[in-house]
N, C-alpha and C positions, 0 to 999 in steps of 0.2 A: 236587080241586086241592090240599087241603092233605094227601092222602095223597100227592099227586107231589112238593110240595117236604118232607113231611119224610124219602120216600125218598132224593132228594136228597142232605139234609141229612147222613143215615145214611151213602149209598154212594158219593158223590161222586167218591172215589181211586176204586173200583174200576170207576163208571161211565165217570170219564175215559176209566181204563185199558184200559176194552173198546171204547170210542167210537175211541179212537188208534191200537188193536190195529186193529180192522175198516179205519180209511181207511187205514192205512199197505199193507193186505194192496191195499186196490184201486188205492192209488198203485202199488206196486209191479207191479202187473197193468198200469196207466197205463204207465209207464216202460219195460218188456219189449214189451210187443204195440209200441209206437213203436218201440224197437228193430229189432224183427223185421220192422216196415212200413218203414223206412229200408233195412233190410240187403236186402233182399227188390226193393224200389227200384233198390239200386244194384247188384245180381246184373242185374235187367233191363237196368238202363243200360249196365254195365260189361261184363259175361258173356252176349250173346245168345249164341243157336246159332249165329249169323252170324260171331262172331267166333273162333268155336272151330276155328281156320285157321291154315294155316302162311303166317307174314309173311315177306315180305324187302328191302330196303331198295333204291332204286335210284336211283341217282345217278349225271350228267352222268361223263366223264372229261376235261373240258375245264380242268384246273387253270392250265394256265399260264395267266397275264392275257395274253401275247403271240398264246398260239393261240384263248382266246375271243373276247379282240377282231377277230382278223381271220372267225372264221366270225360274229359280230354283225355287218359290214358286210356281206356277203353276200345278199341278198335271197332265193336262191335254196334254202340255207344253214337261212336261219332257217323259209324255207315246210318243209323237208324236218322240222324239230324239230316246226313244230307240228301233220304228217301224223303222225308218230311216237304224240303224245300222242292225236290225234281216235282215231287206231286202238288205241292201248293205253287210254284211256275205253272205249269200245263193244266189249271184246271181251265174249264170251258165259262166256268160263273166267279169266277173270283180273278182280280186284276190283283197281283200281289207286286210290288215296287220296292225292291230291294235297292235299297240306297244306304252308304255308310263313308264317313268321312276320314279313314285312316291316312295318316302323312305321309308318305315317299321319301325316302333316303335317296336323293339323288349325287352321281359324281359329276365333281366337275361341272356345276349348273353353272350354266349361262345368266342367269335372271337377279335380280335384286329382292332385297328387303321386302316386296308386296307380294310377293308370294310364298313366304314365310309362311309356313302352315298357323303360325301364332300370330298375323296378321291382321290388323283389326279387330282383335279380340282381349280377353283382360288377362289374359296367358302372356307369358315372358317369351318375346321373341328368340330365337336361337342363332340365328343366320348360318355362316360358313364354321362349320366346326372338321377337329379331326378324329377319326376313329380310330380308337386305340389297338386296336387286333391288325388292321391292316394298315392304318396308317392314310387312307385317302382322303380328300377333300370334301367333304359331303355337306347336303343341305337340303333339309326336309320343306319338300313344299306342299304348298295345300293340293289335295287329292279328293273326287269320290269316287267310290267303287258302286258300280249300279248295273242291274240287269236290265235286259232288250223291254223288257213291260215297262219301266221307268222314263227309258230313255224315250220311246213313244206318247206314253201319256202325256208327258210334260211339255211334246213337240216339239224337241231340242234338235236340232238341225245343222249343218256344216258351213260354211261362207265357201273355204278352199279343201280340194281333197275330197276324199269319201268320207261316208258315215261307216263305222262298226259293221262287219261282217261278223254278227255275233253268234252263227253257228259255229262257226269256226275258232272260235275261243278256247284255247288248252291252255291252263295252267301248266300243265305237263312240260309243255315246251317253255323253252328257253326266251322266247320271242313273245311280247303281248302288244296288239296292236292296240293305241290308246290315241283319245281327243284332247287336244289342248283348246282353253279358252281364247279368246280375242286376245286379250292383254297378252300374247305370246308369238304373236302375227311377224311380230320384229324381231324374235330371238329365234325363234327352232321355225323351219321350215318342212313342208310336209315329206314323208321319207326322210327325216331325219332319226337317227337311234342313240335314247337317251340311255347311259347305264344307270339301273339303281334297282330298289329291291323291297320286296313286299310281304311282309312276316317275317323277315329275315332269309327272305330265298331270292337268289340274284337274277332279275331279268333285264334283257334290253328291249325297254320300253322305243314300239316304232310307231311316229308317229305317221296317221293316215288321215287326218284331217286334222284342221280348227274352226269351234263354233264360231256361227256370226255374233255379233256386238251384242251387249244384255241378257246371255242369255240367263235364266234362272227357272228355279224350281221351289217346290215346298219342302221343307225339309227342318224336322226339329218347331214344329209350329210356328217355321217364322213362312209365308207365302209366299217373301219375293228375296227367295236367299240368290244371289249371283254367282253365278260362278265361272267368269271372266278371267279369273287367275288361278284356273285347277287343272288339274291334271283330271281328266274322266278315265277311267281305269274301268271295262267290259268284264260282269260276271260271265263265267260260262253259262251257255244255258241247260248243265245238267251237270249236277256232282258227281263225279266217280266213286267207286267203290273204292277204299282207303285201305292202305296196306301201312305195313309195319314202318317203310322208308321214309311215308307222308304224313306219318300219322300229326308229328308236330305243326305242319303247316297247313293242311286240312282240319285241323284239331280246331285251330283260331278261323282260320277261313269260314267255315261253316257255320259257325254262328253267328258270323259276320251277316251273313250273309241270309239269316233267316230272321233276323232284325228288318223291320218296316213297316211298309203301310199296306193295305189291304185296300183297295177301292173295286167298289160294288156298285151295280145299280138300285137306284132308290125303294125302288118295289123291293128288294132283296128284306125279310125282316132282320131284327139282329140274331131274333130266334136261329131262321133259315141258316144267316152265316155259320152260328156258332155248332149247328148239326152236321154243317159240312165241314166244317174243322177237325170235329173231332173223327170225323170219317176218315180223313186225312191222317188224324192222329192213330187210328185204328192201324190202319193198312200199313203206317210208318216206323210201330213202334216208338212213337214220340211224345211225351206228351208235357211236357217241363215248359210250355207255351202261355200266354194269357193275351188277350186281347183288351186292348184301349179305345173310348169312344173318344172319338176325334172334332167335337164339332167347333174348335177355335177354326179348323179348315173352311167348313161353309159358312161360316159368320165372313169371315176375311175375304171368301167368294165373292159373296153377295156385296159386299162395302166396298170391294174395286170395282167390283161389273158396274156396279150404279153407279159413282164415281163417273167412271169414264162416258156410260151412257146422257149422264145427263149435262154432264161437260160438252159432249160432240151437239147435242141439243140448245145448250146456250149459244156455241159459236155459230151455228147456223143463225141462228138468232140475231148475234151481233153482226154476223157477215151481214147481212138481209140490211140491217137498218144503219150501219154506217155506209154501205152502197147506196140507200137511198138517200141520209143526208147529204152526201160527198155529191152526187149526182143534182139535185139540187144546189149547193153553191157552187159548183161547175158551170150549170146553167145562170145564174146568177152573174159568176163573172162573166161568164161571154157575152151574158147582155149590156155589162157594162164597156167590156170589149168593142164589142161591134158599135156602141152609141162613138166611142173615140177613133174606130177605122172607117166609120160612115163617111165623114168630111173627105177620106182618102178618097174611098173606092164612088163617092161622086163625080171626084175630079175625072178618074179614070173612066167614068161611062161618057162625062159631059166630051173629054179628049177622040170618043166616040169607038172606047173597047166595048165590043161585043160580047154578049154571055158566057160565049165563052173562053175568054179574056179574065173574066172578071172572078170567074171559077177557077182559072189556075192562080191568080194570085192569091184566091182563099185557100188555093189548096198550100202555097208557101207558106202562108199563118200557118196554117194547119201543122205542118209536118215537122215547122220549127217549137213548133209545142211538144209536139209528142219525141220527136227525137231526143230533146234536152229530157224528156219524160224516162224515155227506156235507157238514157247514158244513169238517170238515178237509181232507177229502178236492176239494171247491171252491176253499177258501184253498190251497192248494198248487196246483191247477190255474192258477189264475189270475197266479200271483206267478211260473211256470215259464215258462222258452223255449219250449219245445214246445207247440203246441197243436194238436191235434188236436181239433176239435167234436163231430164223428162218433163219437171214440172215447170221448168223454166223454159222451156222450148213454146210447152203450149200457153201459158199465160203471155210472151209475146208474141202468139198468134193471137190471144185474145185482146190484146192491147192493138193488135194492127185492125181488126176489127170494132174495138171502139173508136180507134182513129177513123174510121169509116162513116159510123155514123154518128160520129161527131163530125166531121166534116158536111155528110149531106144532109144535116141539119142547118149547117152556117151558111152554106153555097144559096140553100132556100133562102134563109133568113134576108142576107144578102139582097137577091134578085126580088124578093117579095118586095122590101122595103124600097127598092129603086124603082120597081114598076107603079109602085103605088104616091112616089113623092112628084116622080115626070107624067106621072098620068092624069092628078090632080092638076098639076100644072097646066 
């Protein structure tokens, strides 16, 4: 013990120094594999093979307010829009992604100012207002309403709860099971029932899950829209036939709802698409339609995919060669190390400790290096955003393993240098 603290005492700078050198080499191994486990993450979420498709845009041609209004009164009218959508849902060659971002009147919201459906945008926020007919507390938060083809392609997925049982989706009823984003993790919990209302028809939204963290989609050409603080609100996946009682909420619904994107595989021509459209349109009765080329979407693809690829590319890179320099001045010090512990670990062979004698007090150097090594390399772990347990579990297995041979490297060093200075002798 009192050889340990007046080693200590002796090499303290250069013990720190090898103690800070070691955690920083395994922080920085910490910090890149995170990296590469996020980036890697968001190739999956962002970049399936699913999505490596030609998109295009399609949208209603019903601008004037004089001619929507009169096909909304219509009953006949609005069945024909929502045979359009049942059969552009279920084709076998067309991925159709019905996504739309209408506000939610909710009562009595629990939530604050970031989820103001005006939010981050150049719109005048609203927050807690009251409504004049009935008199409740309400407050529109930001919402999208998207079918089961959307919510797949985009590989949007739950943390807690279920995903959407989206056959089960009725308007009709009363009750609509809906996802909340992350940002929501701390106010509504799953099985909770928020009141509010959609078109102006009253439901209690249940909630049955919330996304994991970031999740996002394409939407409006922007590629990595968020939506952490929305309400996901489940199209059915088949419009009813529309009666006299519905006609006003079905009216808006349905074109809501036949607004989106279309994504196809690449072979598909646009010829091909637009023949199958109008087949579509044939059979539907519909045809007040147009279709939008979309290629801000694969420009945006291609400039994240490669981005991130050749991101993950350089860190291997830098991992590779600040391992290699760090590893040499490692060696470096310990040779300067061991020239100032030589005098010691003489006295103790000439005292007539045997090898192995002389190998446990390297291995005391030793362990007191790396321990002060992993108490850094912890304190950083823990004081960090990031945590990963799993990754820190195995990098101080990997650490206990460089302590290895770093050790039966010194233990040689050691014994070589001693057999070699009493043998000359």
């Amino acid at each position: 013990m009192k050889n340990l603290y007046f080693d200590l005492k002796q090499n303290v700078v250069l013990i720190a120094l090898k103690s800070t050198l070691i955690s920083f080499l395994f922080i920085f191994f910490y910090i890149c594999i995170s990296f590469m486990h996020s980036s890697n993450e968001a190739i999956d979420r962002e970049f399936s093979d699913a999505q490596k498709e030609n998109m295009y845009g399609l949208v209603d041609t019903l601008h004037d307010p004089n001619d929507f209004s009169k096909f909304r009164e219509d009953i006949s009218s609005i069945n024909h829009v929502a045979d359009f959508y049942n059969q552009l849902n279920k084709s076998d060659n067309i991925n159709f992604l019905s996504i739309f971002d209408q506000p939610i009147p909710v009562t009595d919201f629990k939530g604050d100012m970031q989820f103001d459906h005006a939010f981050d945008t150049e719109r005048t926020k609203k927050g807690f207002y009251q409504d004049e007919q009935t008199g409740e507390k309400l407050f529109d938060v930001k919402a999208l309403q998207m079918n089961a083809h959307a919510f797949s392609f985009f590989n949007l997925s739950v943390k807690k709860g279920t995903t959407i049982d989206w056959n089960t989706v009725n308007y009709d009823s009363n009750v609509l099971p809906i996802l909340l984003g992350s940002d929501y993790n701390s106010i509504y919990n799953v099985g909770d029932i928020i009141e509010g209302s959609l078109y102006f028809k009253k439901y209690q939204f249940k909630v049955v899950g919330i996304l994991r963290e970031n999740a996002s989609l394409f939407y409006q050409n922007n590629r990595n829209t968020f939506i952490d603080n929305h309400f996901i609100i489940p199209y059915p996946p088949k419009l009813p036939k529309v009666t006299e009682k519905g006609k006003e909420f079905y009216g808006i619904l349905n074109f809501a709802m036949i607004n989106g994107n279309i994504a196809v595989s690449r072979d598909m021509t646009g010829t091909e698409l637009l023949n199958k459209l109008h087949d579509i349109s044939l059979k539907s009765n519909f045809s007040h339609y147009t279709l939008l080329s979309m290629p801000a979407y694969l420009i945006q693809f291609n400039f994240m995919y490669n981005i991130i690829q050749k991101n993950l590319s350089l860190i291997f890179g830098v991992i590779a060669l600040l391992s290699l320099s760090l590893y040499i001045v490692l060696r470096c010090l310990d040779k300067v190390m061991i020239k100032r512990r030589l005098n010691i670990i003489k006295y103790f062979w000439i005292k007539g400790y045997r090898a192995r004698d002389i190998k446990f007090v390297v291995l005391k150097y030793t362990m007191t290096e790396y321990m002060l090594s992993s108490i850094i390399f912890l304190a950083v772990y823990l004081t960090s955003s990031i945590k990963r347990l799993e990754l820190l579990f195995i990098l101080l297995i990997a650490q206990a393993g460089y302590f290895t041979i770093d050790f039966m490297i010194l233990k040689s060093t050691y014994l070589s240098k001693l057999k070699r200075t009493y043998t000359n002798d």
